[in-house]
C-alpha positions as CSV (number, residue, x, y, z in Angstrom):
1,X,92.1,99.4,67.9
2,X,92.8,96.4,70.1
3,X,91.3,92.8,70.8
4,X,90.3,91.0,73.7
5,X,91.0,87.7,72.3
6,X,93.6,88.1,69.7
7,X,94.1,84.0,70.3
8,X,91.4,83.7,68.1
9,X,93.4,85.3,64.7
10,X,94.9,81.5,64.5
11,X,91.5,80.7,62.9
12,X,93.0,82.9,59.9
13,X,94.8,79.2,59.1
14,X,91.8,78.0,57.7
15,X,92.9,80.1,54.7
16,X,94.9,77.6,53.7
17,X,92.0,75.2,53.1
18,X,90.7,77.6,51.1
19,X,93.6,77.7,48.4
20,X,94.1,73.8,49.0
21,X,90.5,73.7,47.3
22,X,91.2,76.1,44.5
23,X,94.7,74.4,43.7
24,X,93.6,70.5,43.5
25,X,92.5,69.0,40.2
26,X,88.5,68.7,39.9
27,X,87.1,64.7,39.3
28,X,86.0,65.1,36.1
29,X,82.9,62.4,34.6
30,X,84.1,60.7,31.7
31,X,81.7,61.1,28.5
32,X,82.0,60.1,24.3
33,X,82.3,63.0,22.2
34,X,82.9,62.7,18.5
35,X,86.2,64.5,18.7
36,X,89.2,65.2,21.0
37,X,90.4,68.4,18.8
38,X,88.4,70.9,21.3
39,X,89.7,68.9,24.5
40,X,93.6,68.9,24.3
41,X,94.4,71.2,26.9
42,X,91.7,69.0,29.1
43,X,93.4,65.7,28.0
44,X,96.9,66.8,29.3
45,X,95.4,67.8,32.4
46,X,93.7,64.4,33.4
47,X,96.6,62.8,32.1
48,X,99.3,64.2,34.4
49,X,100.5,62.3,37.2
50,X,100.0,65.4,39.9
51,X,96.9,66.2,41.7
52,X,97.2,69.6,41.7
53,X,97.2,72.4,39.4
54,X,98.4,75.5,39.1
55,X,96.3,78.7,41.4
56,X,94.5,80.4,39.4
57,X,93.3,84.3,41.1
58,X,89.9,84.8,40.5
59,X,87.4,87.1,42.3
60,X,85.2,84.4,44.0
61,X,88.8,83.2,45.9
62,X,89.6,86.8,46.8
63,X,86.1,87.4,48.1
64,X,86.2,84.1,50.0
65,X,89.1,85.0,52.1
66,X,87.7,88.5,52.6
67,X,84.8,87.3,54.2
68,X,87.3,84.5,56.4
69,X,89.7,87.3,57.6
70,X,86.1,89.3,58.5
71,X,85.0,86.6,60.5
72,X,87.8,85.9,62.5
73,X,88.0,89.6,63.2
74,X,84.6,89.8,64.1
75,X,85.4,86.8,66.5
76,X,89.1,87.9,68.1
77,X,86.2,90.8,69.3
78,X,88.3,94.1,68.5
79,X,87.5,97.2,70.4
80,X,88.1,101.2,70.4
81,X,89.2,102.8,73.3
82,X,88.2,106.1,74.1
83,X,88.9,108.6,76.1
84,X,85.2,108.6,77.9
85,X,85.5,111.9,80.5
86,X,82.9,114.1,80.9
87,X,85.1,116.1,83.2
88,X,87.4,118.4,81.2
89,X,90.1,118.8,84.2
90,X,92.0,115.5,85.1
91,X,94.8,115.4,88.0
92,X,96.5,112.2,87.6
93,X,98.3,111.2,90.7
94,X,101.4,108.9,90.6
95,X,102.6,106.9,94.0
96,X,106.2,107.1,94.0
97,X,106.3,106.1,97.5
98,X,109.1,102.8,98.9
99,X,106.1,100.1,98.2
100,X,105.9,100.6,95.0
101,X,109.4,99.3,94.5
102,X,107.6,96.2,94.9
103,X,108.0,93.5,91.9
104,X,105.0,91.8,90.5
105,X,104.8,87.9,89.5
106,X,106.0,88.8,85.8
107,X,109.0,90.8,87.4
108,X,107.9,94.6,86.3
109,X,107.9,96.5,89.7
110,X,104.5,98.5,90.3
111,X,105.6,101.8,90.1
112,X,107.0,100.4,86.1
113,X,103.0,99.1,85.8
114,X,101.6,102.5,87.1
115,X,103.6,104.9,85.1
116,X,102.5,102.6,81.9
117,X,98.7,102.8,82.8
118,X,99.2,106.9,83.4
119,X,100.8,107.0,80.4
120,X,98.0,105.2,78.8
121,X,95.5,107.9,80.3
122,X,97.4,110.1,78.4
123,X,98.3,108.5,75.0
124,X,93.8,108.0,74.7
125,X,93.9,111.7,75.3
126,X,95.6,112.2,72.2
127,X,92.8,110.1,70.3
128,X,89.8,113.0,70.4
129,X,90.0,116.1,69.2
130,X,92.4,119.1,70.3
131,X,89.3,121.1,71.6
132,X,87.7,118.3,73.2
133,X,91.0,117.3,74.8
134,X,91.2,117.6,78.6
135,X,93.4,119.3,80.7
136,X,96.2,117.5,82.7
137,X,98.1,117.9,86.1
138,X,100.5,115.2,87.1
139,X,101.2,115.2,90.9
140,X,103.9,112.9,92.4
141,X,103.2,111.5,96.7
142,X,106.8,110.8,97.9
143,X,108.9,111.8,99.2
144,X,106.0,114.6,100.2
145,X,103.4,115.6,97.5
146,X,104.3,118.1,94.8
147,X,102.4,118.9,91.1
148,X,104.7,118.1,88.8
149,X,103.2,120.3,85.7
150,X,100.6,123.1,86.0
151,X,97.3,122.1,84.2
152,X,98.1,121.6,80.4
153,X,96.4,119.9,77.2
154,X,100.0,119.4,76.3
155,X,100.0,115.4,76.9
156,X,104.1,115.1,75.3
157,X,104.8,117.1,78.8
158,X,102.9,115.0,80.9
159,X,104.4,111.5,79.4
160,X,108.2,113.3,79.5
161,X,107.4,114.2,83.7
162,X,105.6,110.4,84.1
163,X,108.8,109.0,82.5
164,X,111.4,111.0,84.6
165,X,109.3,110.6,87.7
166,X,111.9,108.6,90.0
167,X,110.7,105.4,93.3
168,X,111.7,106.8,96.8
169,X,112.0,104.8,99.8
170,X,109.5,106.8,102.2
171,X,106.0,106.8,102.8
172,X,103.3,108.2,101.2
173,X,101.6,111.5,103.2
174,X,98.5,111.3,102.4
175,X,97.6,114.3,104.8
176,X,99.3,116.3,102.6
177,X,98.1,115.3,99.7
178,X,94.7,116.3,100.5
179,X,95.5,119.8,100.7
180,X,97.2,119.9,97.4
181,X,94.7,118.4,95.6
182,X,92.2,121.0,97.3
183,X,94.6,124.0,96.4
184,X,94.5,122.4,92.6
185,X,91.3,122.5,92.0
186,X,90.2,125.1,94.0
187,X,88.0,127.1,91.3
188,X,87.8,124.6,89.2
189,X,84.4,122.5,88.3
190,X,83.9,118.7,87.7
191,X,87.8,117.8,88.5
192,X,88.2,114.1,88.4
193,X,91.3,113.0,90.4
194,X,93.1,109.1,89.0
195,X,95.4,107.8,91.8
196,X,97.7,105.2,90.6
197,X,98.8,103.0,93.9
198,X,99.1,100.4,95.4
199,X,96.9,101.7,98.5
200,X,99.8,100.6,100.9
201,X,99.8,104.1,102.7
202,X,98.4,105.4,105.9
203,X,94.8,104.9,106.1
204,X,94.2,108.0,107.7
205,X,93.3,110.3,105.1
206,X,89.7,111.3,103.0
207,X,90.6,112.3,99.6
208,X,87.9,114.7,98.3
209,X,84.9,114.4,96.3
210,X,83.5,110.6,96.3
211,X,82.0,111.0,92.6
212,X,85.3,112.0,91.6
213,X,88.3,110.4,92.7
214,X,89.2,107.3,91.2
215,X,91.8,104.3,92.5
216,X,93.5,102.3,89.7
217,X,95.4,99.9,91.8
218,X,98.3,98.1,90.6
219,X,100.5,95.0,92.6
220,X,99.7,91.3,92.9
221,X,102.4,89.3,95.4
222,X,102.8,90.7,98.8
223,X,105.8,87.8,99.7
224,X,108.0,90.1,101.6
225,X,109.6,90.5,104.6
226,X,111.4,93.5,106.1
227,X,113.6,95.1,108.8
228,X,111.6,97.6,110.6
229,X,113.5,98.9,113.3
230,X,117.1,99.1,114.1
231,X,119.4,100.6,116.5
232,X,122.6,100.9,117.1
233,X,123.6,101.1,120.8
234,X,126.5,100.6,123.9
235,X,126.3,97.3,126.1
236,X,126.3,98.3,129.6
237,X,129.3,98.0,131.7
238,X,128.0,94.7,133.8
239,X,127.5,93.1,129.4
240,X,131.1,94.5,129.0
241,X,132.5,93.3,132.1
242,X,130.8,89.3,131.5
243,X,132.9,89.4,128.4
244,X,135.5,89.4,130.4
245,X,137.4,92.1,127.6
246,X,140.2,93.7,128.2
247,X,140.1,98.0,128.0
248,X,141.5,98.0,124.7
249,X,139.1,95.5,123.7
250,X,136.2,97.4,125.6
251,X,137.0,100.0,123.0
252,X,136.6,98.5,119.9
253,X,133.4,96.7,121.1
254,X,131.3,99.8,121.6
255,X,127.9,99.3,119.9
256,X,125.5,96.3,119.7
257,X,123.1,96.4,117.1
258,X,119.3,95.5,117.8
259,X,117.2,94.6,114.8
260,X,113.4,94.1,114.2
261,X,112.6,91.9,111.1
262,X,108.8,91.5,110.3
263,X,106.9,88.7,107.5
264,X,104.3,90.7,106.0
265,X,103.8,87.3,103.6
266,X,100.9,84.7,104.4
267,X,103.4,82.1,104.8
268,X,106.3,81.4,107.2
269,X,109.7,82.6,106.2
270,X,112.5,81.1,107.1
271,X,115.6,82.7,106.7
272,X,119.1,84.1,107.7
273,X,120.3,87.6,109.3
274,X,124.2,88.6,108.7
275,X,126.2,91.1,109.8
276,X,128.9,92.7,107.7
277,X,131.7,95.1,108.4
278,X,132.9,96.5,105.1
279,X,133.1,93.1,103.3
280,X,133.7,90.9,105.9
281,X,131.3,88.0,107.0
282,X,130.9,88.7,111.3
283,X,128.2,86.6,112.3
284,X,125.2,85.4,111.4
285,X,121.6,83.9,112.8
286,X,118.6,81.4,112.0
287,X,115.3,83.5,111.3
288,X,112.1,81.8,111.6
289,X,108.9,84.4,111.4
290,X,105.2,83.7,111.1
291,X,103.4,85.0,108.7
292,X,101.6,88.9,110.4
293,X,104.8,88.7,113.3
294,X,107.9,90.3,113.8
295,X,111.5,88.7,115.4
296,X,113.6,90.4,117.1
297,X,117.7,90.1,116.7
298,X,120.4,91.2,118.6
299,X,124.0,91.2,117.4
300,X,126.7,90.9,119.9
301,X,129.9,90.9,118.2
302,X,132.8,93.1,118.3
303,X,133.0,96.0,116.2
304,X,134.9,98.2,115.3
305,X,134.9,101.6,113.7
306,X,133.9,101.7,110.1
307,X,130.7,100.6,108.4
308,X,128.2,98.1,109.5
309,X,125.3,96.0,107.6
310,X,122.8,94.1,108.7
311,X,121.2,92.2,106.1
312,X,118.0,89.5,105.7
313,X,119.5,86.9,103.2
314,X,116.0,86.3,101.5
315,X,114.7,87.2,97.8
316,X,111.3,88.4,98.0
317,X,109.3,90.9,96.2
318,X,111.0,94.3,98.3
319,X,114.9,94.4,98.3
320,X,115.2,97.6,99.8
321,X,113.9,96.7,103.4
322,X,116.3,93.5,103.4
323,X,119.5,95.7,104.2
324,X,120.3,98.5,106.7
325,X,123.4,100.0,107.3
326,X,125.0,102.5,109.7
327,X,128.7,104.0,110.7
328,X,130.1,102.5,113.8
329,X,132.1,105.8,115.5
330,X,135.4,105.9,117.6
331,X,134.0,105.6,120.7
332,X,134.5,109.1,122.8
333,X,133.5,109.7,126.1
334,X,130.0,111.0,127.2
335,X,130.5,114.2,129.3
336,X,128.0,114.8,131.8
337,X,127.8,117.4,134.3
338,X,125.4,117.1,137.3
339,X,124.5,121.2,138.8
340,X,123.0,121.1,142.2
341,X,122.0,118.3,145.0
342,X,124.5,115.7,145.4
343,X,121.9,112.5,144.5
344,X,123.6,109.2,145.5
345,X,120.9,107.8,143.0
346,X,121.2,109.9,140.1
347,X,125.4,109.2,140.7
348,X,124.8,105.5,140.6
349,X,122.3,105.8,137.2
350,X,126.1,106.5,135.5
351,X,127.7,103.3,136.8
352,X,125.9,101.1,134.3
353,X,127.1,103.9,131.8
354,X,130.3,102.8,129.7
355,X,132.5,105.6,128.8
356,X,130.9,108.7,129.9
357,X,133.0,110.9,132.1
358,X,130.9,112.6,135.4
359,X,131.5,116.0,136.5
360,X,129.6,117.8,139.2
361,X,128.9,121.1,140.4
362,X,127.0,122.6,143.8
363,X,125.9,125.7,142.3
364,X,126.0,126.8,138.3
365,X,129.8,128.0,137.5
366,X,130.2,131.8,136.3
367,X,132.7,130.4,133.6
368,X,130.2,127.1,132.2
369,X,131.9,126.3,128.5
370,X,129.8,124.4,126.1
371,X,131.9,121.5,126.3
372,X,129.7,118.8,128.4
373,X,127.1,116.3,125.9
374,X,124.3,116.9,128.5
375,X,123.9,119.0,131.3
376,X,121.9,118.2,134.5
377,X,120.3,120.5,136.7
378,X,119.0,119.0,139.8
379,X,116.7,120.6,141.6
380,X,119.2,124.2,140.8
381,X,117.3,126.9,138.3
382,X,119.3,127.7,135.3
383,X,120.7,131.6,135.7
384,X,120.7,131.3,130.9
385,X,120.8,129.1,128.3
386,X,123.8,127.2,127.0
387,X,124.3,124.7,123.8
388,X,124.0,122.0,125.0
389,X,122.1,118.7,125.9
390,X,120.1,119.7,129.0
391,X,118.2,117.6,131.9
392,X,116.1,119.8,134.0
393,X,114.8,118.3,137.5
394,X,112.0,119.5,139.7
395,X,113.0,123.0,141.3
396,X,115.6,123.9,138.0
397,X,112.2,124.7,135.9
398,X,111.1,127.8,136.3
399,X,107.7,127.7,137.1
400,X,105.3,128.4,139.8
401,X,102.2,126.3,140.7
402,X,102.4,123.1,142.2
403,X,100.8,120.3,142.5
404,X,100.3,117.4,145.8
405,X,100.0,113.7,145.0
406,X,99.6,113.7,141.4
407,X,98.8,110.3,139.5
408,X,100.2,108.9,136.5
409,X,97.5,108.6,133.5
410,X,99.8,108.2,130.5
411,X,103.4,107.2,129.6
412,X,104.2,107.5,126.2
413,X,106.2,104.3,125.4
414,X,107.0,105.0,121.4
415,X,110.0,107.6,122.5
416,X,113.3,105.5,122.5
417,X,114.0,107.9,126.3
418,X,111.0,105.7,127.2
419,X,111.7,102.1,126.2
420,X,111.5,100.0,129.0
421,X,110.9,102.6,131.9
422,X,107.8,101.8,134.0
423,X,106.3,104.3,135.7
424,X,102.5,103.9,135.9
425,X,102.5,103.2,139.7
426,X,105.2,105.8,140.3
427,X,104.0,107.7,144.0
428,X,105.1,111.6,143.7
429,X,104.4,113.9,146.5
430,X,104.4,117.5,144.6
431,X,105.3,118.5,141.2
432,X,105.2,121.6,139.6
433,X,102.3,121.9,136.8
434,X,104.2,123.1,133.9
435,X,103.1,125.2,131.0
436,X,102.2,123.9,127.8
437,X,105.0,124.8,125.3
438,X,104.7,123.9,121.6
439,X,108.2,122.2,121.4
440,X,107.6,119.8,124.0
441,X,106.2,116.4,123.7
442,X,105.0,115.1,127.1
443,X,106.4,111.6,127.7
444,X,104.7,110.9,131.2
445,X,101.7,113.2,131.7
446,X,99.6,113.0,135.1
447,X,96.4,114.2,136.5
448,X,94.5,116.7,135.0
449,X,96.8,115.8,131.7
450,X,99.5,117.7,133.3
451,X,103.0,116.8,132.3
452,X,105.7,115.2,134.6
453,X,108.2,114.0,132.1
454,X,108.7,115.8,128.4
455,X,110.9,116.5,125.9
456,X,111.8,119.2,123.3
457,X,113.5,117.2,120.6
458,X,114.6,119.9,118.8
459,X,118.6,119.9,117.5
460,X,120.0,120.8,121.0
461,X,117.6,118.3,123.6
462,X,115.8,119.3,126.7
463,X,113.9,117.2,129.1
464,X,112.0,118.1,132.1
465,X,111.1,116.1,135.1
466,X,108.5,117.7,136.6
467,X,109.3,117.0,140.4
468,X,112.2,117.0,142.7
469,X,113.5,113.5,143.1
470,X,113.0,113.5,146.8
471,X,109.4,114.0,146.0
472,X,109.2,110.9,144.3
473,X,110.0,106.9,145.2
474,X,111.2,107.0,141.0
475,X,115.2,106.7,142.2
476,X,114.3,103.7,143.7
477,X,113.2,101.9,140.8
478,X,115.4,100.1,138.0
479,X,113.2,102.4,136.0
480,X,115.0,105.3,136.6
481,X,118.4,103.5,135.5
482,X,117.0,102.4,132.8
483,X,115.2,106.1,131.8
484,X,118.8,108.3,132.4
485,X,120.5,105.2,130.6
486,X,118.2,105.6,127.8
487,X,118.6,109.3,127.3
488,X,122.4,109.2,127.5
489,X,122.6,106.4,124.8
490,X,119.7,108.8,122.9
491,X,122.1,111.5,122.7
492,X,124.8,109.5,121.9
493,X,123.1,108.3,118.9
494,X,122.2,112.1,118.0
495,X,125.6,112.9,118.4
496,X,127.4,110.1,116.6
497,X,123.9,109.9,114.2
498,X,125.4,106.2,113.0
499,X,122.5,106.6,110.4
500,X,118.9,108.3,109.5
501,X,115.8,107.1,108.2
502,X,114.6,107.7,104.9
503,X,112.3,111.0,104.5
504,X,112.1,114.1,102.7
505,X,115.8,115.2,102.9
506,X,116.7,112.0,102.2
507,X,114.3,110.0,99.9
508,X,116.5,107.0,99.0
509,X,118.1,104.1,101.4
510,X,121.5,103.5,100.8
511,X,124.6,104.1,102.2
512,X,126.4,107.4,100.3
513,X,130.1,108.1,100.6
514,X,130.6,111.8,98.9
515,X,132.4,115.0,100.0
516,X,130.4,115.6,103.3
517,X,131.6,112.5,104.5
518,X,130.1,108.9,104.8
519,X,126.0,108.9,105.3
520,X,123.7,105.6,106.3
521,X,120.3,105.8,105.3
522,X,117.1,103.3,106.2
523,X,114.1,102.8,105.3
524,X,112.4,101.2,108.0
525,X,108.9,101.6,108.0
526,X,106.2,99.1,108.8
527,X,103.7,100.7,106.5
528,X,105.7,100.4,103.0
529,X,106.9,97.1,104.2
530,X,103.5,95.5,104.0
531,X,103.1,95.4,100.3
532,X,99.5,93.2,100.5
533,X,97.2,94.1,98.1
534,X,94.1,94.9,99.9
535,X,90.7,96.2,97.5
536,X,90.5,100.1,98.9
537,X,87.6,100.6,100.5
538,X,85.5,103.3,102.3
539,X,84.0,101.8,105.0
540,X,87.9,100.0,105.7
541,X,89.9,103.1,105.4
542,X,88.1,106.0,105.4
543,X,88.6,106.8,101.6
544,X,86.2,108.7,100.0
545,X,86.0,107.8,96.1
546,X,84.9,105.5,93.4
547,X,86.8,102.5,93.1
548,X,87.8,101.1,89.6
549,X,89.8,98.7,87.8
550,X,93.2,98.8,86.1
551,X,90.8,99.7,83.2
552,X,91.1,103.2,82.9
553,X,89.7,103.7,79.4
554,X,86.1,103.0,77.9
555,X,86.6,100.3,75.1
556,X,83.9,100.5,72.5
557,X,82.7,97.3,70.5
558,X,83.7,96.9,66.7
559,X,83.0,93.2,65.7
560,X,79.6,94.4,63.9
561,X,81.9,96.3,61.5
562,X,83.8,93.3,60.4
563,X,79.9,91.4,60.7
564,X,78.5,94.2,58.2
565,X,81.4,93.6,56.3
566,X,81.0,90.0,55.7
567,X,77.4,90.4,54.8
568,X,78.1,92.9,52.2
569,X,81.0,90.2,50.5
570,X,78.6,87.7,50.3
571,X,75.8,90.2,48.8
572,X,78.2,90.8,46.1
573,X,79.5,87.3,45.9
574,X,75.3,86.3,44.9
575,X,75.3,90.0,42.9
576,X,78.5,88.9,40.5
577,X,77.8,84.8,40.1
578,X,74.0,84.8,39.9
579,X,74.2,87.8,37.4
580,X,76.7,86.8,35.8
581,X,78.6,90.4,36.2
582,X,82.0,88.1,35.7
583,X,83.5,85.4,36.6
């Protein structure tokens, strides 16, 4: 039993009053009698000096303050809460997911509030009878959805699983979860699904079943602000050279480190940015951010090899997306080595490329060792395949229709190869219509949504240009700088990997320091940054289901018991005095 208004109990003080009555002396009427002998013990009493007398326990003072704690029972309105399901198979569904780190006003993080209110589902379960009881699953979203428990009326295992459950720092995939909570109740009738979130997810998802699925949404502040993107990356050669650094210098001042910060508050934050190395201060910068925009800043400071952190110097209701980290490397020369036509453009493309080391070739050697970081065929077909980074240009991919004067429909400008590079205006004479292949993801695709520039990301890279460069005016443009600049410092990255972003094989941010060596991990995502609170619903997102409260139990009315009660104290009290039963 609980009560909405428990404030009310301090009515319960008026008890006092009650015994204040019974314990002061009555005013008495003075009268002549013939005698005194029958009134002694009355005589001392109106005699003493006190005005009150000793508290005497009778029934009408224990039936008085019956009925008082009755009526402010009655009125601190208790209530019974019941487990009110007329489905018999719940799947309760916990967001562990990076937003959920979030605090609330009081200080409990959501997640904390969430597991209590899941817990609460359960601890009501326990309340009806063992038959009647329903069946549980527990699934967890993050770092990618998995059931936690099988279905089970055992409610001690679902609070033990809700209590271990651990935050991550990655996004909730809500894709995914679809499909498990298919393949649960696949077979089974009337399953009601309680998600426990803070609805800060991608909004790209239906859950299933609109009579059945129920959000109990949790979080109140959403002052944050977060670093979103970050990258680690080489000055050019004309940045290093304005320095005016010596070579030795040059060489511990390899990387420069880019950072996005955005306010996902309704209120401008002003703030600071520093840079660390190990413990030591290096620099740091002013932050001023609008409330819905993001800032960027970009660290230009020498560094050298070791560990680096960026870090917004701000308390607001996320931590984890104040910080990043990641491992500055010993610099080490990027071998490249160019197979076929001597290009004076593609040469000059390396110029603006600090420490890589250029090697060319007329025709593909017998003896090629896997010891280059990217291989370029221009316009020469490959003879096999070899591990290692690979650039393939016009003629060097092997296939066969071709294509006059195709235009450029799409450029795909998300890829970090692409950042920058402009090529919707690009003229091309003839390219070579490639075949779709699964691994590939087309960066510039033309017409007829044929591709002229993709990649296959997979561990070893390989990106096709689709035409010969003498069939295009690309080498002419800073563009095509800027896209082989990009792609060397891409691989770079993959190669040094200075750090990696939080997801399923690594669900926490941090940096880690164990026997596989030192390992920088960010969060970095836009979506868990944004911790508002928005009310989920279906027309906004796309979410099929019933909303509800944080209310997730039926409370049933009780003050007419403690009502019925009081009547029946007062029937007695008239029963006893007015019949004289006792006094």
């Amino acid at each position: 039993m609980q009560f909405l208004n428990p404030a009310l109990f301090a009515l319960s003080a008026l008890a006092g009053v009650i015994i204040l009555l019974y314990i002061l002396k009555v005013k008495r009427k003075e009268i002549i009698v013939p005698s005194t002998s029958l009134w002694n013990s009355l005589i001392r009493d109106v005699q003493a000096s006190k005005p009150f007398q000793k508290l005497k326990i009778n029934l009408l003072l224990i039936l008085q303050l019956l009925a008082l704690f009755a009526i402010v029972t009655a009125l601190a309105d208790p209530v019974k809460q019941s487990f009110d399901l007329e489905s018999k198979t719940v799947i309760l569904v916990l967001d562990n997911s990076a937003s959920m780190r979030s605090e609330n006003q009081d200080g409990v993080s959501r997640f904390e509030l969430a597991k209590q209110k899941c817990i609460e589902v359960a601890n009501i379960a326990d309340t009806v009878k063992e038959k009647e009881k329903p069946s549980f699953m527990l699934i967890a979203t993050s770092p990618a959805p998995v059931a936690l428990s099988s279905f089970t009326r055992d409610t001690g295992v679902i609070r033990e699983r809700i209590s271990a459950l651990a935050l991550t720092d990655t996004d909730a995939d809500i894709k995914q979860l679809n499909q498990l909570l298919l393949s649960a109740s696949k077979g089974k009738e009337n399953v009601r699904t309680m998600f426990f979130t803070d609805g800060c997810w991608k909004k790209d998802g239906t859950l299933i079943d609109n009579k059945n699925v129920e959000f109990v949404q949790v979080g109140d502040s959403n002052y944050n602000a977060g670093i979103t993107s970050f990258s680690v990356f080489s000055p050019t050669a004309d940045e290093l050279e304005q320095l005016g650094l010596s070579e030795l210098e040059k060489k511990q001042y390899p990387f420069k480190i880019y950072v996005k910060a955005g306010n996902f508050s309704s209120s401008l934050i002003n703030t600071t940015a520093s840079l660390y190395q190990g413990d030591n201060l290096i620099a740091v910068k002013e932050v001023s951010i609008q409330p819905g925009s993001f800032e960027k800043i970009i660290f230009n400071e020498k560094l050298t090899p070791g560990l680096a952190k960026v870090q917004l110097d701000l308390v607001d209701k996320l931590k984890t997306d104040n910080q990043c980290w990641a491992m500055i490397p010993e610099l080490k020369p990027f071998r490249v080595l160019i197979i076929g036509k001597d290009d004076p453009y593609l040469l000059r493309c390396f110029d603006s490329i600090p420490f890589s080391e250029l090697s060319s070739a007329a025709s593909e050697p017998v003896d090629l060792k896997p010891e280059y970081d990217l291989i370029i065929f221009n316009g020469v077909a490959t003879k096999g395949s070899y591990a290692a980074n690979t650039l393939k240009i016009g003629s060097a991919i092997a296939d066969g229709e071709e294509i006059e004067f195709p235009d450029v429909i799409e450029v795909v400008r998300e890829h970090p190869v692409m950042a920058g590079v402009k090529l919707m205006d690009v003229a091309i004479g003839k390219s070579l219509v490639l075949k779709d292949e699964q691994l590939f993801t087309n960066l510039v695709s033309g017409t007829d949504n044929i591709p002229l520039v993709r990649i296959n990301d997979s561990e070893l890279v390989e990106m096709q240009i689709a035409f010969d460069l003498d069939q295009s005016d690309l080498p002419l443009r800073p563009s095509f700088i800027i896209l082989i600049s990009n792609l060397v410092e891409y691989l770079r990255l993959r190669l040094y990997r200075p750090f990696v972003q939080t997801g399923k094989s690594f669900p926490t941010a941090g940096y880690f320091d164990d026997q596989s060596g030192p390992l920088c991990v960010n969060m970095l995502s836009e979506i868990e940054s944004d911790i508002e609170i928005i009310k989920l619903r279906d027309a906004e997102f796309g979410i099929a289901g019933k909303i509800m409260s944080s209310q997730v139990v039926v409370s049933k009315p009780l003050y007419w018991v403690f009502c019925l009660a009081m009547l029946l104290l007062l029937l007695f009290e008239w029963f006893a005095f007015h019949r004289r039963l006792g006094v």
